[in-house]
Every structure is written in C-alpha cells, then in structure tokens.
C-alpha positions in Angstrom: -4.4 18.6 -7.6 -6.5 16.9 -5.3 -7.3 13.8 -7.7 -3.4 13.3 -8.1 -2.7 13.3 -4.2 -6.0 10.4 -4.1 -4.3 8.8 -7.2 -1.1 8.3 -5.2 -2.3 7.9 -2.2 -4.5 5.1 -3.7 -1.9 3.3 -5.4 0.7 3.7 -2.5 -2.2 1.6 -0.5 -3.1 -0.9 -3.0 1.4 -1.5 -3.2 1.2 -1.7 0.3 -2.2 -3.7 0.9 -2.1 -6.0 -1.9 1.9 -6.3 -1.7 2.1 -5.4 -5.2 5.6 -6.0 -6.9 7.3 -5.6 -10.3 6.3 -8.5 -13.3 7.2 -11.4 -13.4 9.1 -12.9 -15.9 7.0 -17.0 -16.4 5.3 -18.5 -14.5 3.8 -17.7 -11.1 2.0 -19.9 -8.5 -0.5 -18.2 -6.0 0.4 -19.4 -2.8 -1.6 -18.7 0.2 0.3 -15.3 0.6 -0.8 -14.0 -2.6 -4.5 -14.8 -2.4 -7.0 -12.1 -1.0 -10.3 -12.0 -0.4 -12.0 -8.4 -1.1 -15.6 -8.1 -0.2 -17.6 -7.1 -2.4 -20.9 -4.8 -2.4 -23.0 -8.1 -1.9 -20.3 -9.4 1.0 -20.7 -6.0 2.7 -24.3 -6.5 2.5 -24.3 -9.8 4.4 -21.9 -8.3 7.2 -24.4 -5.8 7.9 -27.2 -8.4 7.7 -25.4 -10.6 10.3 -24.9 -7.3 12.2 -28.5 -6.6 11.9 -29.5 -10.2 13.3 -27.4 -10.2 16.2 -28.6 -6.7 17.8 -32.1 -8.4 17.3 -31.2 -11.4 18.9 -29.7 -9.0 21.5 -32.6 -7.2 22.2 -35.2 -9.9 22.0 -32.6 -12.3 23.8 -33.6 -15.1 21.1 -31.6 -18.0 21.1 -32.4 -19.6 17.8 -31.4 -15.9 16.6 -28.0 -16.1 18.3 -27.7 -19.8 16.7 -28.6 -18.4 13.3 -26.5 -15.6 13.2 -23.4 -17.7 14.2 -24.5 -20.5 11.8 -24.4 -17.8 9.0 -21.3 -16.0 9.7 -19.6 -19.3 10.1 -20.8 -20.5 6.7 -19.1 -17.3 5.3 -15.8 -18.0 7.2 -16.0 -21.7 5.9 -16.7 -20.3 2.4 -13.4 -18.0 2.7 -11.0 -20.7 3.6 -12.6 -23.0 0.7 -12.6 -20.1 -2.2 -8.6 -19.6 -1.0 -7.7 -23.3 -0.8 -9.3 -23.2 -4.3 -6.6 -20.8 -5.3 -3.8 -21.9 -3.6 -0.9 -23.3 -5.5 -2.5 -22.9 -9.0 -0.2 -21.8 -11.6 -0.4 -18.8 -13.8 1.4 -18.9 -17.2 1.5 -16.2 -19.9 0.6 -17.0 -23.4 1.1 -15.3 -26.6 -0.6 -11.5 -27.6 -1.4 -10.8 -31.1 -0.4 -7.2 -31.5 -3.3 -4.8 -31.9 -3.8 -1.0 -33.1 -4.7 2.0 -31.3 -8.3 1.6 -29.9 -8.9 -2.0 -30.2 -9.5 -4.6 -27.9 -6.2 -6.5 -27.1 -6.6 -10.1 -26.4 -4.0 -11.9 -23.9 -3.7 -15.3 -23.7 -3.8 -17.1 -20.3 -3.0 -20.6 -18.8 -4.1 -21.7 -15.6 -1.7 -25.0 -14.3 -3.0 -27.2 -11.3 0.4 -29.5 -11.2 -1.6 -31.6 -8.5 -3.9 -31.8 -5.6 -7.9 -31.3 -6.5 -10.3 -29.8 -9.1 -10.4 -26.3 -9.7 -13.9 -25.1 -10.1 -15.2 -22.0 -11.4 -12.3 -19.5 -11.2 -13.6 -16.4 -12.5 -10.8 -14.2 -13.9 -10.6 -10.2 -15.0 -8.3 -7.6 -14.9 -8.4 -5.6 -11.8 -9.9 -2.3 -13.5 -12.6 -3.8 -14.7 -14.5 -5.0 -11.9 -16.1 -7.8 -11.9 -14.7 -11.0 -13.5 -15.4 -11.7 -17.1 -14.3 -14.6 -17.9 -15.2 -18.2 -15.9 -12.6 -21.8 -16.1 -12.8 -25.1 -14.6 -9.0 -26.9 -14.3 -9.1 -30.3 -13.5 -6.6 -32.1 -10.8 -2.8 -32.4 -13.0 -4.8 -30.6 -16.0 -4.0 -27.4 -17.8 -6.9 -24.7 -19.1 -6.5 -21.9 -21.1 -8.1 -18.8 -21.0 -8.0 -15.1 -23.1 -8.5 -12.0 -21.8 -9.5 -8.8 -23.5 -8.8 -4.6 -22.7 -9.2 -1.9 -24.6 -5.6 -0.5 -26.1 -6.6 3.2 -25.9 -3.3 4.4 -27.4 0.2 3.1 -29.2 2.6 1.1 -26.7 0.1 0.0 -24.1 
C-alpha cells in the first residue's frame, strides 16, 4: 500500500515538476521551457563543497577563500546556462522500431535536427529510467545525426 501511494505521489511530482504531457505525434524542438537541469550525485557534491568553502572563509575571514568560492560557484552557473543553450532549439525526430519479442532489447531509432545556429557537442542521450546517459552525439550547425536507443521489452505490447 505504501509503495503505490509513493508510486503516485512520485509520478504526480515528476507531471507536475517536469511538466510532463501526452506524446507527441513528429517532431519536437526543446525550447528553453522544456530543458532542465537535475543535479546529479556529483552536482550535489560540489554544492556542498562550495558550502563547505564559504563557512571556512567565514570563520577564517579569508578573502582569496571568499574569491574562490564565488569563482567556483559562478563557473557552475556559467556551465548551466551553456549546457541549456546547448539544448535549446534542437530538434527531436522519431525514426523507425524494428519489432521485437518478449524479453529482448528493443532498439528505437532517433534523429537529433539543429535547423541552425551553432555546433552541438556531446549530447548524451538515455531513457529516463535508466539513469545515466548511454549513448553520446555530436550535431553539427544545419546538420542532422542519428542515434538508436535500446530497453529491455519485458513483456508483449510494450
């Protein structure tokens, strides 16, 4: 009972959080609305570091520390805006899916669009359940790239 409640709870959130809606018949371009940034376990890690360095330079009333710990923390912020301006207004385009049997891996094609603007460099891409990205492309400025990604079919119709 009390894994369901989290289960809905938990998806109600994520509808709500990551403003998930219905498919999407063709193609769909990530604009700046539809880009987040998560942090991960390694993100989280350098918050608390940067939390870490400005209570010492607090206590110590050390300058340099001050200058250090704003220098870092602004490199991350600089490093968000750049990783989402990477995103923005790339295109997402379904390919085809070779039909698969019960308990095999199913492969789905696909193709990443940048219409215009600059290179796209190393977008790593993955379904949300598994984690971490599995899959790494590179899309040049007007160029197209193509990219398949697998899951396990665990039973008939998925």
């Amino acid at each position: 009972m009390a894994g369901a409640l989290h289960a809905l709870y938990r998806k109600g959130r994520d509808k709500w959080l990551f403003q998930l809606r219905d498919a999407e018949p063709g193609t769909v371009t990530l604009t700046m609305r539809r880009v987040f940034i998560m942090p991960t376990r390694a993100g989280l890690a350098f918050a608390g570091l940067l939390l870490v360095m400005l209570v010492g330079a607090l206590n110590y009333n050390l300058g340099l520390g001050f200058a250090l710990t704003c220098f870092a923390g602004a490199c991350a912020v600089a490093d968000m805006y750049l990783t989402a301006r990477n995103l923005a207004m790339l295109q997402l385009a379904p390919g085809r899916a070779a039909p698969v049997f019960a308990g095999e891996a199913a492969q789905f094609e696909l193709h990443l669009l940048n219409r215009g603007g600059p290179d796209r460099y190393a977008l790593w891409l993955g379904f949300q359940a598994d984690g971490e990205p599995r899959q790494v492309a590179d899309v040049a400025a007007g160029g197209a790239s193509a990219v398949t990604l697998s899951a396990p079919a665990p039973q008939r119709g998925w």
